[in-house]
N, CA, C and O atoms as a printed pandas DataFrame, in Angstrom:
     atom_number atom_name residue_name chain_id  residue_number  x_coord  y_coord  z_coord
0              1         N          UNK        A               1  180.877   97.996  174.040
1              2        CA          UNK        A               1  179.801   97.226  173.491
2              3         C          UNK        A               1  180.103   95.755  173.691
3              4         O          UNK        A               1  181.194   95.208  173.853
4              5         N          UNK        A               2  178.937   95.264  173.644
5              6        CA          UNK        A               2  179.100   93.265  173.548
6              7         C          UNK        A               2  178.703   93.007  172.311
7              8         O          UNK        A               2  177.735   93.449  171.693
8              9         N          UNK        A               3  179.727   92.076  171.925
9             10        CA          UNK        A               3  179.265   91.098  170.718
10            11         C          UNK        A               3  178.828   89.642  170.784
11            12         O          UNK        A               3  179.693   88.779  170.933
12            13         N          UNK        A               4  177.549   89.310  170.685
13            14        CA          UNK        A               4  177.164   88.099  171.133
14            15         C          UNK        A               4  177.543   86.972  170.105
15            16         O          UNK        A               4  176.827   86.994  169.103
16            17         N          UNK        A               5  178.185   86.318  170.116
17            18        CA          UNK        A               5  179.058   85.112  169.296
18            19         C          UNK        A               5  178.176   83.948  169.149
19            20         O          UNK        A               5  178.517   83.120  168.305
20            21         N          UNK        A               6  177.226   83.761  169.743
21            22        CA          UNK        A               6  176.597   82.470  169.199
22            23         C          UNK        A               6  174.920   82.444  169.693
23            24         O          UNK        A               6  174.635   82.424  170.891
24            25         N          UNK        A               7  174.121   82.445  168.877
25            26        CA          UNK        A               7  172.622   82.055  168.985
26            27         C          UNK        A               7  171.725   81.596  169.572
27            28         O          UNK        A               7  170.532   81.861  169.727
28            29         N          UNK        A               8  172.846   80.396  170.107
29            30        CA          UNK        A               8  171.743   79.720  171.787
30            31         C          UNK        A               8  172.863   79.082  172.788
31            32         O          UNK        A               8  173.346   77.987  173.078
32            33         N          UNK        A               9  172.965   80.402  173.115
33            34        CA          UNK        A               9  174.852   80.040  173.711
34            35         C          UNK        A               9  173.706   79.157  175.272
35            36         O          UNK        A               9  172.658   79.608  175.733
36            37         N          UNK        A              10  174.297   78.121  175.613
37            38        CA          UNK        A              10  174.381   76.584  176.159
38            39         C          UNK        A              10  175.841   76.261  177.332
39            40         O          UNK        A              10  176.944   75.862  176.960
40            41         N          UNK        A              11  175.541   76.489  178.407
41            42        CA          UNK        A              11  176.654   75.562  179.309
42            43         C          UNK        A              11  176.622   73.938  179.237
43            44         O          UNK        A              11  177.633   73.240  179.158
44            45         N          UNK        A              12  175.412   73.504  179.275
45            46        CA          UNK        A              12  175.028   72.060  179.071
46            47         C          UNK        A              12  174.508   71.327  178.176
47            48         O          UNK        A              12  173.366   71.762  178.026
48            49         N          UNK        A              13  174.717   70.254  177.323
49            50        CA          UNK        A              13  173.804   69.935  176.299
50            51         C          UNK        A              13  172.662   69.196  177.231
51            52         O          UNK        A              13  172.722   68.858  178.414
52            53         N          UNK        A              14  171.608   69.070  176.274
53            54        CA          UNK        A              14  170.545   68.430  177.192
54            55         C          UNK        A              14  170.574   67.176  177.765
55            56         O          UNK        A              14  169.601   66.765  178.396
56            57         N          UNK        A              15  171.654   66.467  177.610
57            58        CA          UNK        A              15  171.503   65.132  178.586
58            59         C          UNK        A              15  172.338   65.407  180.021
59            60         O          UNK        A              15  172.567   64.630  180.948
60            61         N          UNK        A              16  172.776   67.114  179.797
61            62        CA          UNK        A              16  173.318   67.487  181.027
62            63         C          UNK        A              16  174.924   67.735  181.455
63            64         O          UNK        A              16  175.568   68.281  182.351
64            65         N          UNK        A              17  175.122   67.048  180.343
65            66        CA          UNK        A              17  176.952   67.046  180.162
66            67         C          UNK        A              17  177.296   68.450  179.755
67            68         O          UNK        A              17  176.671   69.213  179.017
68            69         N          UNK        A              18  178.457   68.629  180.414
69            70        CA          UNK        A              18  179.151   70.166  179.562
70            71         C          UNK        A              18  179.652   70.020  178.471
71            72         O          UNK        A              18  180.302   69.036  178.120
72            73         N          UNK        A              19  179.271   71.504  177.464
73            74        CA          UNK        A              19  179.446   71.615  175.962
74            75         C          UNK        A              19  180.747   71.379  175.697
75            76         O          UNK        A              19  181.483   71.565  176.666
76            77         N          UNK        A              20  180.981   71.223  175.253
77            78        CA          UNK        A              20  182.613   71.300  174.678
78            79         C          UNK        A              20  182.773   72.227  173.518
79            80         O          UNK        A              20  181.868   72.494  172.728
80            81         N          UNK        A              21  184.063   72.729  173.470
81            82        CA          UNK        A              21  184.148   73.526  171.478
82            83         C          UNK        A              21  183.104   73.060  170.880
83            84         O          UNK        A              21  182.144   73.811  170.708
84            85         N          UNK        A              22  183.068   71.778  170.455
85            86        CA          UNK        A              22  182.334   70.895  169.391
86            87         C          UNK        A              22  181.547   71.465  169.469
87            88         O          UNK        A              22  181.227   71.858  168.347
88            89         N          UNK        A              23  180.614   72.000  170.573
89            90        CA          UNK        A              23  178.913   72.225  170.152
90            91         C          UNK        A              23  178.906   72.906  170.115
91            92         O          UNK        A              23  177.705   73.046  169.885
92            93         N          UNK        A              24  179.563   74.558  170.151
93            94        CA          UNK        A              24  179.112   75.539  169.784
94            95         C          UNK        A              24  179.374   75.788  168.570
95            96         O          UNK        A              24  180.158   75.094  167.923
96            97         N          UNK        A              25  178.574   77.117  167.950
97            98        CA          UNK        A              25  178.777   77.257  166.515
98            99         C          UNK        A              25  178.892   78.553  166.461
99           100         O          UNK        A              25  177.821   79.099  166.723
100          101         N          UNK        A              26  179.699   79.240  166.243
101          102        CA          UNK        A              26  179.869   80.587  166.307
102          103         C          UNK        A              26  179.663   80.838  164.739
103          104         O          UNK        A              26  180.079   80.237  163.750
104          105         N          UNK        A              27  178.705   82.175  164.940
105          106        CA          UNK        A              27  178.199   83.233  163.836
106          107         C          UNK        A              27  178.617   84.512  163.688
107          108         O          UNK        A              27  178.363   85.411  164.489
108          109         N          UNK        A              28  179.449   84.667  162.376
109          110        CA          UNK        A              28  180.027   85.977  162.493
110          111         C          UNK        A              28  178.781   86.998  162.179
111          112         O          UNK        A              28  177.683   86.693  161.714
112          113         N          UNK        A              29  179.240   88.251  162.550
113          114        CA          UNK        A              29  178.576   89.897  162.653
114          115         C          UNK        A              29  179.635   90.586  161.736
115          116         O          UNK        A              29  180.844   90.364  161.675
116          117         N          UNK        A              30  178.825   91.534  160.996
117          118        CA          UNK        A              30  179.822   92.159  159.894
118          119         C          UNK        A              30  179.764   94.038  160.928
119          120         O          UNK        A              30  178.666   94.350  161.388
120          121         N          UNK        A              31  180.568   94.701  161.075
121          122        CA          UNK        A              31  180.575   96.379  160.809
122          123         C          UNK        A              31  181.295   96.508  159.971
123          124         O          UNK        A              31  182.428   96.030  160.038
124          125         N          UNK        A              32  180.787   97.313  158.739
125          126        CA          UNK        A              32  181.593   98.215  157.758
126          127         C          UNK        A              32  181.841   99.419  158.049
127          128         O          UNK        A              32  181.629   99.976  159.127
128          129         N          UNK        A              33  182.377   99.931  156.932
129          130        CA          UNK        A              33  183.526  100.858  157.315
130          131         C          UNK        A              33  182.676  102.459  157.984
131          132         O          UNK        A              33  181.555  102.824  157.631
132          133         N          UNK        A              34  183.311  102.977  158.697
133          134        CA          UNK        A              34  182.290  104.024  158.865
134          135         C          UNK        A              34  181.504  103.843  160.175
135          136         O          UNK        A              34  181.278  104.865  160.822
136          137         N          UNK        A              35  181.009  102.516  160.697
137          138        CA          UNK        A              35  179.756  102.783  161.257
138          139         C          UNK        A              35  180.432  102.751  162.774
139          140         O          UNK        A              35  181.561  102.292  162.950
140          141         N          UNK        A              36  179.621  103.289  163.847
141          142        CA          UNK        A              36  179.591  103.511  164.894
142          143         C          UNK        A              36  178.906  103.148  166.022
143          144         O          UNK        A              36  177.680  103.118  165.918
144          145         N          UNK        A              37  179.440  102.843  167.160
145          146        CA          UNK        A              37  178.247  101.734  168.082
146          147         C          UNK        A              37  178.550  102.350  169.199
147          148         O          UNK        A              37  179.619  102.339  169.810
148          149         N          UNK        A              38  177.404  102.978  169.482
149          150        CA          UNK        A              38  177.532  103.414  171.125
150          151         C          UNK        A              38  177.689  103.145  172.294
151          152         O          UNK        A              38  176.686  102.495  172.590
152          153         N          UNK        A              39  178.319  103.232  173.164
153          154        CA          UNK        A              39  178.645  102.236  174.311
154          155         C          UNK        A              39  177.285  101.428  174.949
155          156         O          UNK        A              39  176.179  101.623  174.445
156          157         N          UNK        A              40  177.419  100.742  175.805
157          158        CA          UNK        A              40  176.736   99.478  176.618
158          159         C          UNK        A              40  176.057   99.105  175.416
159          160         O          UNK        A              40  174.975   98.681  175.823
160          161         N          UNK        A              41  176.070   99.018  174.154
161          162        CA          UNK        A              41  175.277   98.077  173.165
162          163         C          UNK        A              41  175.667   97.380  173.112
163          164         O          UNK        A              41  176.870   97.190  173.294
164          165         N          UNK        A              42  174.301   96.102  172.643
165          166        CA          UNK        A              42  174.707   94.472  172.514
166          167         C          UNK        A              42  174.635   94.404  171.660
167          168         O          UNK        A              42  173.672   95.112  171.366
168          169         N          UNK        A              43  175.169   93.816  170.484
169          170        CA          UNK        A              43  175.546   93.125  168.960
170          171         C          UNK        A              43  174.824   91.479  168.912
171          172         O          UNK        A              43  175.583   90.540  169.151
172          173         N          UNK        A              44  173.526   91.224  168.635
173          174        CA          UNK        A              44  173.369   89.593  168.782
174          175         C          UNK        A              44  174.304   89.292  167.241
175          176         O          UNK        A              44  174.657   90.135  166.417
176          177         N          UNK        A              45  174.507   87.976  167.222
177          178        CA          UNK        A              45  175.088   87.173  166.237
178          179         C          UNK        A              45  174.558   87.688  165.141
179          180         O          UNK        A              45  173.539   88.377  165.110
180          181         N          UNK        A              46  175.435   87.273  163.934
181          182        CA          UNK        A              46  174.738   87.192  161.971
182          183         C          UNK        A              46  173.593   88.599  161.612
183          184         O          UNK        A              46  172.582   88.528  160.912
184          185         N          UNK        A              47  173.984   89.503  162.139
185          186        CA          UNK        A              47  173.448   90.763  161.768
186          187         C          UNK        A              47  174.739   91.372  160.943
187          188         O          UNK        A              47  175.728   90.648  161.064
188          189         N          UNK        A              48  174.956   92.592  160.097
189          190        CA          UNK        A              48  175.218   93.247  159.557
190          191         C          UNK        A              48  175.189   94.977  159.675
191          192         O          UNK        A              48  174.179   95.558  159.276
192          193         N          UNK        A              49  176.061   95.574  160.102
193          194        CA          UNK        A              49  176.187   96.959  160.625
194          195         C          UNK        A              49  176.394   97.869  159.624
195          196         O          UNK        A              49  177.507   98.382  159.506
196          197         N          UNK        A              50  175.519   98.141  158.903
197          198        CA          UNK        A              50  176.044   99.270  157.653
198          199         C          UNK        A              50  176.977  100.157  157.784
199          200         O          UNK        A              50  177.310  100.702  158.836
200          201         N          UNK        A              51  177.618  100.398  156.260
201          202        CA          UNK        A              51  178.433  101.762  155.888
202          203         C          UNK        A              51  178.155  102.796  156.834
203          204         O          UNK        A              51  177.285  103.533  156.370
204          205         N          UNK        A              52  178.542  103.165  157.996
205          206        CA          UNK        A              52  178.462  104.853  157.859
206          207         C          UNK        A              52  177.405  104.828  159.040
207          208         O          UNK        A              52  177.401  105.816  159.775
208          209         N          UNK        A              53  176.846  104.189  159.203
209          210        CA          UNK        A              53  175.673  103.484  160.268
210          211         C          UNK        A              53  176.121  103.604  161.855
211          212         O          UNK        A              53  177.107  103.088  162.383
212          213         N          UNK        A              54  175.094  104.449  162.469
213          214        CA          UNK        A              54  175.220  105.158  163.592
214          215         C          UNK        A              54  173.978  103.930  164.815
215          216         O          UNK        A              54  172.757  103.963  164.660
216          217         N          UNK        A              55  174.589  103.090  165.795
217          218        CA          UNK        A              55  173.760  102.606  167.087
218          219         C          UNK        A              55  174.261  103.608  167.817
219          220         O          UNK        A              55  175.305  104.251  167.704
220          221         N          UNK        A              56  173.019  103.676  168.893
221          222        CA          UNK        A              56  172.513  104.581  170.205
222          223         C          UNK        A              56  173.297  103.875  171.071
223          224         O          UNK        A              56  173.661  102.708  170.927
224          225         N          UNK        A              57  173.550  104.621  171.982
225          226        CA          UNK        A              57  174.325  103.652  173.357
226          227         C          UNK        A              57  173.377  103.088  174.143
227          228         O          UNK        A              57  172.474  103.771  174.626
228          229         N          UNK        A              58  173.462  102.069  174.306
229          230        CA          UNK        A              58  172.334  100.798  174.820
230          231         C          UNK        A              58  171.573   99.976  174.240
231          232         O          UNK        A              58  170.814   99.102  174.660
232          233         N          UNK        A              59  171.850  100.342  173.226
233          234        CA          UNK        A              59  170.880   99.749  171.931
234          235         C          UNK        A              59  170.934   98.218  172.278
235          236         O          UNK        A              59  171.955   97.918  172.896
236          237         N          UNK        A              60  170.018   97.112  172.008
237          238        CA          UNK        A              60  170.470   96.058  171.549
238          239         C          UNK        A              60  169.944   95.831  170.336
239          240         O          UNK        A              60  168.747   95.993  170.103
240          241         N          UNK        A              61  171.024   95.336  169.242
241          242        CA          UNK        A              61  170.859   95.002  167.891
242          243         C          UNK        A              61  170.563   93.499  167.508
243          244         O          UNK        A              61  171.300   92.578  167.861
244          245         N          UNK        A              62  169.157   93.295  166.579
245          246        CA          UNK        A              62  169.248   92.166  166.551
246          247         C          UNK        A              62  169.165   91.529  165.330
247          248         O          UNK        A              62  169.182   90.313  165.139
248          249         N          UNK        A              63  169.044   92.720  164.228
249          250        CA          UNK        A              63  168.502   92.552  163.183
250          251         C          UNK        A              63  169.734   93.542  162.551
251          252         O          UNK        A              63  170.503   94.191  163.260
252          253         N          UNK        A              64  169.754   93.514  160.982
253          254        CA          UNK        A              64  170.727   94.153  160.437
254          255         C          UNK        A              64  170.145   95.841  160.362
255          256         O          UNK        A              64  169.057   96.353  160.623
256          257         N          UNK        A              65  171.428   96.369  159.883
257          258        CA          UNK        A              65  171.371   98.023  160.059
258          259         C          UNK        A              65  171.684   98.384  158.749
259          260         O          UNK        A              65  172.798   98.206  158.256
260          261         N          UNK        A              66  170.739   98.886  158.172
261          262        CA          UNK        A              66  171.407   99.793  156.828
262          263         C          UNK        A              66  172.130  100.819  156.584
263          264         O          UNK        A              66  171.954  101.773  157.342
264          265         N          UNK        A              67  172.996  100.945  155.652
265          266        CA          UNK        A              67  173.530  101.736  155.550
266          267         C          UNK        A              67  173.329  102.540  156.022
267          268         O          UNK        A              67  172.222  102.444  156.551
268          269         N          UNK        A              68  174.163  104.191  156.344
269          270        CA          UNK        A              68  173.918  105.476  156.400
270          271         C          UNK        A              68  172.365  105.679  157.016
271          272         O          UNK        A              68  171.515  106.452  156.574
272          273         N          UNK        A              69  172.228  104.707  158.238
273          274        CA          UNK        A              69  170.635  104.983  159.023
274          275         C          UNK        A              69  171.101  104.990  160.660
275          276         O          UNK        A              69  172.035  104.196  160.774
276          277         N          UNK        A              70  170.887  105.390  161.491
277          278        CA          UNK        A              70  170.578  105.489  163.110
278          279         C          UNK        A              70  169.291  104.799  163.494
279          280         O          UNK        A              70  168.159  104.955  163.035
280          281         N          UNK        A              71  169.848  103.789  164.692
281          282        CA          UNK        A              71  169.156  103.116  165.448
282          283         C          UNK        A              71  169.552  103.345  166.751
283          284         O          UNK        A              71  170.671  103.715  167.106
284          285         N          UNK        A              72  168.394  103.064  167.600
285          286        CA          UNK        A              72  168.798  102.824  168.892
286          287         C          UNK        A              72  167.444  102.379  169.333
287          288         O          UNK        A              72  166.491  102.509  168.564
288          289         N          UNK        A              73  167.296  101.860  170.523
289          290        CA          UNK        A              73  166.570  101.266  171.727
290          291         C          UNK        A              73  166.962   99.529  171.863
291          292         O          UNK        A              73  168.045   98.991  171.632
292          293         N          UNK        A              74  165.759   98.946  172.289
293          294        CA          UNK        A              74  165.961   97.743  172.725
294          295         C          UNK        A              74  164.788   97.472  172.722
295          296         O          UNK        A              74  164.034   97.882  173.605
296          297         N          UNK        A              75  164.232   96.412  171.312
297          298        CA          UNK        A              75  165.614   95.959  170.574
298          299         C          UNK        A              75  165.660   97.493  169.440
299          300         O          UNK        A              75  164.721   98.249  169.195
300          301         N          UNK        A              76  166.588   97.539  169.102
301          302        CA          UNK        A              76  167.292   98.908  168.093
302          303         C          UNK        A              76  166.329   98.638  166.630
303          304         O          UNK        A              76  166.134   97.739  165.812
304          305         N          UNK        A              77  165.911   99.969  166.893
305          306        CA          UNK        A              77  164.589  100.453  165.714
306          307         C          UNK        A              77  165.307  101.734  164.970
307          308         O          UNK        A              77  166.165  102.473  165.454
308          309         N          UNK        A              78  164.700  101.794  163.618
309          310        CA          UNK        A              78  165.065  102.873  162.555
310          311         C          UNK        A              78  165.136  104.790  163.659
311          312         O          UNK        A              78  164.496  105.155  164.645
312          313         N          UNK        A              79  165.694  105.160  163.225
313          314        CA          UNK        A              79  165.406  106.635  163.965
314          315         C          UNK        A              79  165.394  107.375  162.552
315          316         O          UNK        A              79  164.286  107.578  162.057
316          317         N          UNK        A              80  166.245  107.690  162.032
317          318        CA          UNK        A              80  166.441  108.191  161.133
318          319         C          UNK        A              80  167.844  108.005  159.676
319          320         O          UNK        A              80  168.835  107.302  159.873
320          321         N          UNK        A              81  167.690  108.534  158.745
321          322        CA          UNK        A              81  169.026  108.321  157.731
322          323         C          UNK        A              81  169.968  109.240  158.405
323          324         O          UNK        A              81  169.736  110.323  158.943
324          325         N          UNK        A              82  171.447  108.374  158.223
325          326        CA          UNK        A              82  172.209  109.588  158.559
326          327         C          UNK        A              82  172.707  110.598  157.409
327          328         O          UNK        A              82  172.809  110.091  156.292
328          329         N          UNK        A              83  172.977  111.733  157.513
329          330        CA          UNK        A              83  173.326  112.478  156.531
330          331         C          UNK        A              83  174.380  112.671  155.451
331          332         O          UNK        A              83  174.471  113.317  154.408
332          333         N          UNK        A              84  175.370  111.577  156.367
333          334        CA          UNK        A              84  176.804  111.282  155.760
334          335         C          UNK        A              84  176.735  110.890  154.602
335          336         O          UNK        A              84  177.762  110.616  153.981
């Protein structure tokens, strides 16, 4: 899986110069305990991966995941609760 680390990830600021550390701002992503992410999925930034919480392989996530629920597509939609 990919975890995307920052929101409007930028090689150049707009007067054209390269970013340095300084300008980026990295946003953490939480997975709790339990949950599971299927391969080639993308993780965007400041979402939240529930307890027990099952992504599809390919999924991209962009929004948080509730607990004990399955998602998948692109972008990753409800499927169902998991049973756990």
């Amino acid at each position: 899986m990919t975890f995307i680390n920052d929101k409007y990830p930028r090689a150049t600021n707009v007067d054209g110069s390269m970013q340095t550390e300084d300008d980026w701002k990295v946003v953490e992503t939480w997975v709790k305990k339990g949950a599971s992410i299927g391969s080639s999925s993308t993780i965007l930034c400041g979402v939240t991966i529930g307890e027990n919480a099952i992504v599809g392989a390919g999924s991209v996530v962009t929004k948080n995941v509730p607990p004990n629920s399955i998602v998948a597509g692109v972008p990753a939609k409800p499927l169902k609760k998991n049973s756990n």
